[in-house]
C-alpha positions in Angstrom: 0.0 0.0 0.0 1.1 3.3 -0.4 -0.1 7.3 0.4 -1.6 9.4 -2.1 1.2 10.6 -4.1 2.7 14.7 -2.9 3.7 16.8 -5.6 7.0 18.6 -5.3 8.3 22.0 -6.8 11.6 22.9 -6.3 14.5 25.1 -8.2 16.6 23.8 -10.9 19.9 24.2 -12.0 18.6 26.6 -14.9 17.0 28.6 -12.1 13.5 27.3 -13.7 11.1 25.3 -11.3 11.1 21.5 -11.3 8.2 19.3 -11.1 8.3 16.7 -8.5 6.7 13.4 -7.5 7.1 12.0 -3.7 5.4 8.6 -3.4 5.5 7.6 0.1 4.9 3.9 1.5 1.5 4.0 3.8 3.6 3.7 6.6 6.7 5.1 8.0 9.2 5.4 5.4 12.5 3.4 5.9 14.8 4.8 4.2 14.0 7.3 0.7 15.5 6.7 -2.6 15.8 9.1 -5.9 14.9 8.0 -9.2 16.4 9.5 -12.2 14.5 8.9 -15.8 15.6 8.4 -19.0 17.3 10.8 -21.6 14.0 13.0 -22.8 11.5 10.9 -20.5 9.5 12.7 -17.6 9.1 11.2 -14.0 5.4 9.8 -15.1 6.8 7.2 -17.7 4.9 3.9 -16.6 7.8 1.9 -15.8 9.0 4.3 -13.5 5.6 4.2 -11.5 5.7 0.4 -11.3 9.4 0.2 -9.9 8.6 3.0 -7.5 5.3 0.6 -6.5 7.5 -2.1 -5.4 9.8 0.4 -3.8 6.8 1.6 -1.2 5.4 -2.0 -0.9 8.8 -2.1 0.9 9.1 1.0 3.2 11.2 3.4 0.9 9.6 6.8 -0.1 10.5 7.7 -3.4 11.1 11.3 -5.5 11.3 11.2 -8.6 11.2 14.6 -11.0 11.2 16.2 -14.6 15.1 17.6 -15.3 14.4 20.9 -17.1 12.8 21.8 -20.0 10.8 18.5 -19.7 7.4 17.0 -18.6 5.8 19.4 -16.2 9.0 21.0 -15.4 10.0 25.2 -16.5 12.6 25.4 -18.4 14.2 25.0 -22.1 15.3 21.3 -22.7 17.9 22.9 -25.6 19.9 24.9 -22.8 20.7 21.8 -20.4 23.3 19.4 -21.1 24.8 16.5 -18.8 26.2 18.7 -16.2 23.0 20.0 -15.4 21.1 17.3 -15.2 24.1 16.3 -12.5 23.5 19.6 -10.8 19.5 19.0 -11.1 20.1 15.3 -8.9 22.1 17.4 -6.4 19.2 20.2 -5.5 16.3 16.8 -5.7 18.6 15.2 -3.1 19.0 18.6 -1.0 15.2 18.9 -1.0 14.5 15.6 0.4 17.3 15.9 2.8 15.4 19.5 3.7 12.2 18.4 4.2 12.4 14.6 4.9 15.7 13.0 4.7 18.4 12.1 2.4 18.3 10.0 -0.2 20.0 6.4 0.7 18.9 5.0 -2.6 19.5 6.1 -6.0 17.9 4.5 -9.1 18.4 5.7 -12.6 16.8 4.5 -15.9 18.7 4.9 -19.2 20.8 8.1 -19.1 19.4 8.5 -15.5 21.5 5.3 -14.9 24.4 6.7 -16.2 23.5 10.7 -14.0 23.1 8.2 -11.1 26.2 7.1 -11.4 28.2 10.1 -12.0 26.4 12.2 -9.6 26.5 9.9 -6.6 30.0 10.4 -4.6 28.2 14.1 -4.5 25.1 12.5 -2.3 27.0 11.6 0.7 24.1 10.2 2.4 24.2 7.4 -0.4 24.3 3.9 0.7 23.5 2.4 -3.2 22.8 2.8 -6.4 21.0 0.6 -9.3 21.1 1.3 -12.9 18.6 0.0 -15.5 19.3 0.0 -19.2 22.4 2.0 -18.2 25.2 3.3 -20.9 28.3 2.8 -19.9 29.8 5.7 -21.3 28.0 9.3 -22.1 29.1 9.6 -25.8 26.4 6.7 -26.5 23.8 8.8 -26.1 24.7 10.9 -29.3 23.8 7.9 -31.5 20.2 9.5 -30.7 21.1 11.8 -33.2 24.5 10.3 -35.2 22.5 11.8 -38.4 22.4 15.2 -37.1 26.2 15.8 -35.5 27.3 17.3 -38.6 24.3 20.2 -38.4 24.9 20.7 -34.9 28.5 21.0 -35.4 28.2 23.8 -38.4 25.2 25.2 -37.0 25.1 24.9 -33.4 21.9 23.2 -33.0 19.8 20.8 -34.9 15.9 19.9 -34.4 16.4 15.9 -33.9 13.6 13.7 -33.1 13.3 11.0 -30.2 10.8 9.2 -29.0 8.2 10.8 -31.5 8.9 14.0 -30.3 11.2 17.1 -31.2 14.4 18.7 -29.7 16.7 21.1 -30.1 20.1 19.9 -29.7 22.7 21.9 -28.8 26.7 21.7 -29.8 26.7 22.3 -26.5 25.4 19.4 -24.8 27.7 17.4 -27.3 30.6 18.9 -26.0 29.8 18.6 -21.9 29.1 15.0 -22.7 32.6 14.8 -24.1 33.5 15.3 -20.7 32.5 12.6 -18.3 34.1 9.5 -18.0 31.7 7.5 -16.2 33.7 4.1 -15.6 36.2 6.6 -13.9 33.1 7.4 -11.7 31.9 4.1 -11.1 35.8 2.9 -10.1 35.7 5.6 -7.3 32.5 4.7 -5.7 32.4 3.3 -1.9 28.5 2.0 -2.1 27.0 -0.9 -3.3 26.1 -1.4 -7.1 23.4 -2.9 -8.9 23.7 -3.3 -12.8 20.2 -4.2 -14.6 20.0 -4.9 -18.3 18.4 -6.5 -20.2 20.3 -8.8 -22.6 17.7 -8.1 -26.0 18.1 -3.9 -25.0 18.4 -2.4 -28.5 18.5 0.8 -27.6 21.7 0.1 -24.8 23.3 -2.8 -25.7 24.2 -5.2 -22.8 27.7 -4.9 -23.2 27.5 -1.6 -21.3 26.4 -3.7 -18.6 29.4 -5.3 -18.5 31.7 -2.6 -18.9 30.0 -1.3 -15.7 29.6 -4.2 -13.4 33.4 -4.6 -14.3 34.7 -1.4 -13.5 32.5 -1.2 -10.3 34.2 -2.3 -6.6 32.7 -4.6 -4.5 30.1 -5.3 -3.3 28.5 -5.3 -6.4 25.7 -7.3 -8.4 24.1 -8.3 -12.1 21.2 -8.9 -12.7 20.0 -9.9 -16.0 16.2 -8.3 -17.4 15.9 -11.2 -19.6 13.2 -10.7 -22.4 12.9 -7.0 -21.5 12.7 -3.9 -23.5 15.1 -0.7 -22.5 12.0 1.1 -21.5 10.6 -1.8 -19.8 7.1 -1.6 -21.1 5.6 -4.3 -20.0 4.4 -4.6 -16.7 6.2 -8.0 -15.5 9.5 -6.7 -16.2 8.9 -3.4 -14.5 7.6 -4.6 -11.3 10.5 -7.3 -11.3 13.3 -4.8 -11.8 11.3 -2.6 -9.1 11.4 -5.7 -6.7 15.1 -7.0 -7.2 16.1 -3.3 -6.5 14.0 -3.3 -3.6 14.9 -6.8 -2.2 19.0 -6.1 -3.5 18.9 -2.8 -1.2 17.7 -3.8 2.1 20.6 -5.5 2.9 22.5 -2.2 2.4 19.6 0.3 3.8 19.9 1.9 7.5 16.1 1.3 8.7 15.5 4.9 10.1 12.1 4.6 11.7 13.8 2.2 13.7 11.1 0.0 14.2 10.5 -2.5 17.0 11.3 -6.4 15.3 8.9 -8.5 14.4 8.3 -11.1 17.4 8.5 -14.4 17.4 5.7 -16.7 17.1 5.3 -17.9 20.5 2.0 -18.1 19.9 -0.7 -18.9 17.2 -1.3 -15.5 17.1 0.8 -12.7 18.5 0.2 -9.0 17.6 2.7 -6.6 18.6 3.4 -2.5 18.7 5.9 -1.6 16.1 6.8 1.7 17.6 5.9 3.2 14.9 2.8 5.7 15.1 -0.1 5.3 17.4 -1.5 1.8 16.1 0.5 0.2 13.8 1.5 -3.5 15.1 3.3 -6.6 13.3 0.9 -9.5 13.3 2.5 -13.3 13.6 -0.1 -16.0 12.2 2.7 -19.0 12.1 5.0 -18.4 9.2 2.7 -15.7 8.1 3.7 -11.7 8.4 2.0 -8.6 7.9 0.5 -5.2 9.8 -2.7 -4.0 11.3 -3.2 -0.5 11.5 -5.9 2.0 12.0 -7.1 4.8 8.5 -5.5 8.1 8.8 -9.5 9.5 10.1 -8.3 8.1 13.5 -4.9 8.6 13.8 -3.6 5.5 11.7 -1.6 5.4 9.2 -3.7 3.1 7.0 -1.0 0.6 6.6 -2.6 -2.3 7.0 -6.1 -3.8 7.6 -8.2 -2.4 10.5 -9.1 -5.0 13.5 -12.9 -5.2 12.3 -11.6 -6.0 8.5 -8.7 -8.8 10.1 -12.5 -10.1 11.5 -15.0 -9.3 8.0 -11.9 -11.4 6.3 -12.3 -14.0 8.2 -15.6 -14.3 7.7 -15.6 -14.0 4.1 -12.5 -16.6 3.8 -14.0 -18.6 5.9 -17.6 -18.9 4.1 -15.5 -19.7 0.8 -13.4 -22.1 1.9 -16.9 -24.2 3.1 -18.2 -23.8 0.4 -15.6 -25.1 -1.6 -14.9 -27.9 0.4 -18.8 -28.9 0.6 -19.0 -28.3 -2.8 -16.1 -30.7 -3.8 -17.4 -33.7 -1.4 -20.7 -33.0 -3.3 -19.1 -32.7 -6.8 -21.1 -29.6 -7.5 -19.8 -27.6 -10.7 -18.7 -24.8 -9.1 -15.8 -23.0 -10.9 -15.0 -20.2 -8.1 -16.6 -18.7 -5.1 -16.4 -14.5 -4.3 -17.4 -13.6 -0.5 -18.0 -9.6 -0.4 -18.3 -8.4 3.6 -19.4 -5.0 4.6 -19.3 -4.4 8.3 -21.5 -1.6 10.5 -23.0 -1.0 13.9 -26.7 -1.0 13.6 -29.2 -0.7 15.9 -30.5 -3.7 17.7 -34.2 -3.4 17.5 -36.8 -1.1 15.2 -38.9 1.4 17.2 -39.4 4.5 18.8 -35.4 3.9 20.8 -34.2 4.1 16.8 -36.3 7.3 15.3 -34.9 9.4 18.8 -31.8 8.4 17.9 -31.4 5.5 20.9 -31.1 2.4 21.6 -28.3 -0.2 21.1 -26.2 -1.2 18.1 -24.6 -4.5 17.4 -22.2 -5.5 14.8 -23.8 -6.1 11.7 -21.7 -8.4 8.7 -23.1 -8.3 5.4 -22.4 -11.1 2.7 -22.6 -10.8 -0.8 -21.6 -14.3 -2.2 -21.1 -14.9 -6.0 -20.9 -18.4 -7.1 -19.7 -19.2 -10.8 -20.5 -22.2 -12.4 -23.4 -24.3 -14.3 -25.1 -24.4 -11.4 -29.1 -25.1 -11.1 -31.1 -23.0 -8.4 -31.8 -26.1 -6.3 -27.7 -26.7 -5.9 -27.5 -22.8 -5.5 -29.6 -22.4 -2.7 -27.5 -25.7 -0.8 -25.0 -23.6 -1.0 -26.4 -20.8 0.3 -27.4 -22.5 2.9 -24.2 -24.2 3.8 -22.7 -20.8 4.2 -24.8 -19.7 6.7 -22.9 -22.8 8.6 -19.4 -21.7 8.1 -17.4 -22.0 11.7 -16.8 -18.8 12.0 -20.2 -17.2 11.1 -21.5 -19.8 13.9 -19.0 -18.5 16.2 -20.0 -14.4 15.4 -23.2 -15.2 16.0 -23.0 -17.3 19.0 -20.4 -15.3 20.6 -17.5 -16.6 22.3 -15.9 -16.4 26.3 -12.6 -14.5 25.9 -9.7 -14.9 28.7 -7.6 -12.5 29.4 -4.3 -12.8 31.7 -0.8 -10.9 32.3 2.4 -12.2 31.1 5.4 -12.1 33.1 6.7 -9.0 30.5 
């Protein structure tokens, strides 16, 4: 799960206003990483949204932002080069270390891959970096536009098109790419690496990958993006380079919530306070993990399910998994069972105690079961009936005798 997302301004090299994205995990972030697009991309590009999906799913807040002159960012894209789009990583770093906290993570795309790389000894917070589809050098990226070095060279500037879209290209920016040596970069870091690519990338060829991974000190890793494209289009091979990033990174990531561990299961159920906020606890069901939190109306987070939908879902598991198991002894042609559960507090009895606004309220669970199958009304109504058996329905409406004691602490 994950907060709605906050958009961020801030200045630019160029002095032009940048557009910003924060997307922030629902609960306490661990640790916050930067993402860096590729070469005439913008921050909204859809792999970019999936990878920083798996990112929140585990704990790290993410900014990621239009360099000048593109997407929702001020600015003209012709009067950037390379260096500014190094000096644009700096000030998105400095405004998370402002108003949240430095960057520990930094993840570049493309050309962001290869920014990432060159900018990061000048991030000292930095704990690791990840590239994805990354050149190994800077020159590569003039192939964009091999057609056009000529015309930029006489002229100055050449309208080149990439991506389906025009822009001015600058002798300029030809000239400040000329300048960075980014294996030198890579040789000199002192945090861990990550090298994604995909071995069929047309765009970047996979022997960039290489060049990288082998210039880089340990610890290092590659990883390869088999059957990918270099803008990761489709959705499996986004989310998967957004969870090996995610996964590759914790073990290098300082936790800065500092949350309390999750316990042990010394019991068949043990709930615990994580420390973190007013409500949000680890939940132990055997080898099973996850959190239970309260929505942000009351003071939650909204990090995890409430207590009262830990108890609808047990209902509406429950109900299914009878049905399905009376429905197999039976050998009823039932394809797949959906349990909807609403839960309220309504009042206990009709009357005059209701209409002034009195009286009591009890829980009330509503079902909506939808059974799929060729089944015949006869068979349908068994079933219906057979949910309204389910162990835990019996044990909601029958109540139960709750013991309560004090451990030893």
């Amino acid at each position: 799960m994950a907060r709605p997302p906050q958009r961020v301004t801030f200045t630019g090299s160029r002095g032009s206003d940048l557009s910003g994205r924060l997307d922030l995990p629902a609960g306490p972030p661990r640790a916050y990483a930067l993402f860096a697009h590729c070469f005439t991309c913008s921050k909204d590009i859809v792999a970019a949204g999936r990878i920083v999906s798996e990112l929140n799913a585990r704990g790290i807040g993410v900014l990621r932002f239009d360099f000048t002159g593109l997407g929702s960012s001020e600015g003209e894209f012709a009067n950037t080069d390379f260096s500014s789009n190094l000096d644009d990583l700096r000030l998105a770093a400095g405004w998370l270390r402002e108003h949240h906290s430095a960057p520990q993570l930094l993840v570049g795309h493309s050309l962001g891959g290869t920014a990432a790389i060159a900018v990061a000894a000048d991030i000292p917070e930095l704990r690791a970096v990840a590239t994805i589809g990354a050149p190994a050098d800077t020159g590569h990226i003039t192939r964009l536009f091999a057609p056009h070095i000529e015309e930029i060279a006489g002229r100055g500037a050449a309208t080149v098109e990439i991506g389906g879209r025009c822009f001015t290209i600058r002798r300029e920016l030809l000239d400040d790419l000329e300048r960075h040596s980014v294996i030198d970069r890579i040789a000199a870091l002192g945090i861990a690496v990550l090298v994604l690519h995909s071995p069929q990338d047309e765009v970047v060829e996979i022997d960039n990958a290489t060049r990288l991974y082998e210039a880089a000190p340990q610890p290092k890793s590659f990883i390869a993006l088999d059957g990918a494209d270099h803008l990761l289009s489709r959705a499996p091979d986004a989310a998967y380079a957004g969870q090996l990033i995610a996964t590759w990174a914790e073990r290098f990531l300082v936790d800065e919530q500092q949350a309390a561990p999750t316990p042990a299961p010394s019991a068949q159920v043990v709930v615990a306070e994580t420390g973190q906020g007013a409500y949000l606890n680890h939940v132990v069901v055997g080898d099973h993990r996850f959190l239970a939190d309260e929505p942000r109306s009351v003071g939650g987070f909204d990090a995890g399910p409430s207590p009262y939908d830990l108890l609808a879902a047990a209902l509406g598991a429950c109900t299914s998994m009878t049905l399905r198991m009376y429905a197999d002894r039976k050998q009823l042609p039932l394809d797949r069972v959906t349990v909807e559960v609403t839960h309220a507090k309504t009042h206990a009895t009709d009357g005059s105690e209701v209409v002034d606004g009195g009286g009591p309220l009890i829980d009330h669970f509503q079902r909506r079961i939808k059974l799929e199958g060729d089944l015949d009304e006869e068979q349908r109504q068994s079933l219906l009936k057979i949910a309204n058996r389910c162990p835990v329905h019996r044990t909601l409406e029958a109540g139960a005798r709750i013991g309560t004691e004090l451990s030893g602490g």
